[in-house]
C-alpha positions as CSV (number, residue, x, y, z in Angstrom):
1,X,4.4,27.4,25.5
2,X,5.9,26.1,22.9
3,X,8.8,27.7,20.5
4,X,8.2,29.5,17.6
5,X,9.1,27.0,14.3
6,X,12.0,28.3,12.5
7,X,13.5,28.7,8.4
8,X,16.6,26.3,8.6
9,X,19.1,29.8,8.4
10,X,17.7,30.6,11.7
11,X,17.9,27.3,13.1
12,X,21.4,27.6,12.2
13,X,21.8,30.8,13.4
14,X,20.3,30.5,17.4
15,X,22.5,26.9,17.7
16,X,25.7,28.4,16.0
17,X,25.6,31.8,16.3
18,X,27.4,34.6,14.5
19,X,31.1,35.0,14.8
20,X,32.3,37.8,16.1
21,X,31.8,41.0,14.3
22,X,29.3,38.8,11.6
23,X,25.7,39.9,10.7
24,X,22.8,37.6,9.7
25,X,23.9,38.4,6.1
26,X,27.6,37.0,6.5
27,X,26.2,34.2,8.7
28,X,23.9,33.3,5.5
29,X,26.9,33.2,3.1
30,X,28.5,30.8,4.8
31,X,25.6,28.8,5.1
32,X,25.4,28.9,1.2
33,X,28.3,27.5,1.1
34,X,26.9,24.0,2.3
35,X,25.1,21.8,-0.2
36,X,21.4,21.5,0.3
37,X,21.9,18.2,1.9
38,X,24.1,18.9,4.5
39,X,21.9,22.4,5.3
40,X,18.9,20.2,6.0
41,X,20.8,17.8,8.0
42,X,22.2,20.3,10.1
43,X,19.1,22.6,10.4
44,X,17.4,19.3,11.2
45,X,20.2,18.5,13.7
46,X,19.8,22.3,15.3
47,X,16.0,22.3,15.3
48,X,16.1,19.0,17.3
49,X,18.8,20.3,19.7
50,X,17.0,23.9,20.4
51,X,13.3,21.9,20.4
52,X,12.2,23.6,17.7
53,X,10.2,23.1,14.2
54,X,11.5,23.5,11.0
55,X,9.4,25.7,8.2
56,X,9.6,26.5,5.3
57,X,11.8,29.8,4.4
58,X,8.9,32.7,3.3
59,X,7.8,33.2,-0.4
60,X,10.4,34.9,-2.5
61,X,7.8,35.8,-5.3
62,X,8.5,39.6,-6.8
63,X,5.5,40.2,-9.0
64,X,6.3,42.5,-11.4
65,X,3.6,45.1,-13.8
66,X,4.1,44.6,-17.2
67,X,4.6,47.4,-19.4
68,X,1.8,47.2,-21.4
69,X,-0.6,46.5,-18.9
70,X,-1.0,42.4,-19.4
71,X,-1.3,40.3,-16.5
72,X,2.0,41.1,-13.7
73,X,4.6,38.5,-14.5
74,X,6.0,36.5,-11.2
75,X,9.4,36.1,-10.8
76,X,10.2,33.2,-8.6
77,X,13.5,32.4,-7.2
78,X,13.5,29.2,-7.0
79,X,14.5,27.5,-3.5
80,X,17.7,25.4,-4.1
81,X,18.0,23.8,-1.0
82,X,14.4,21.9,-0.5
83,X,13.5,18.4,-0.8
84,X,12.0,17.4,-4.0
85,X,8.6,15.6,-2.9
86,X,8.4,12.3,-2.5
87,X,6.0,10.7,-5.2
């Protein structure tokens, strides 16, 4: 059976693991600290090592109501740390 694919964070997170006394949410922080290069190239690096595949993180789309009954507005936060695609 193969493994489950895994967001880059927790590719990080299963070859690395937490230090001691850290959550998922301390682990991340320090993971934000790396530029969006070196997070890929290390996810990349982890997900080879544990035999995994990389996927995308999950949607981070709030949709909001509006006020006056318009259309919902979506607020997106936009993902910092992906690859622009190739044209």
């Amino acid at each position: 059976m193969q493994a489950k694919p895994l967001s880059d964070v927790m590719a990080l997170q299963k070859f690395f693991g937490y230090r001691p006394g850290d959550t998922l949410r301390e682990f991340k922080a320090e993971i934000d600290k790396l530029t969006g290069e070196e997070k890929t190239e290390l996810a990349a690096l982890a997900a080879k090592e544990l035999g995994v595949e990389l996927v995308a993180a999950p949607s981070t789309d709030v949709v909001v109501p509006a006020a006056d009954g318009a259309m919902p507005v979506s607020t997106r936060t936009p993902v910092l740390d992906a690859e622009p695609p190739s044209t």
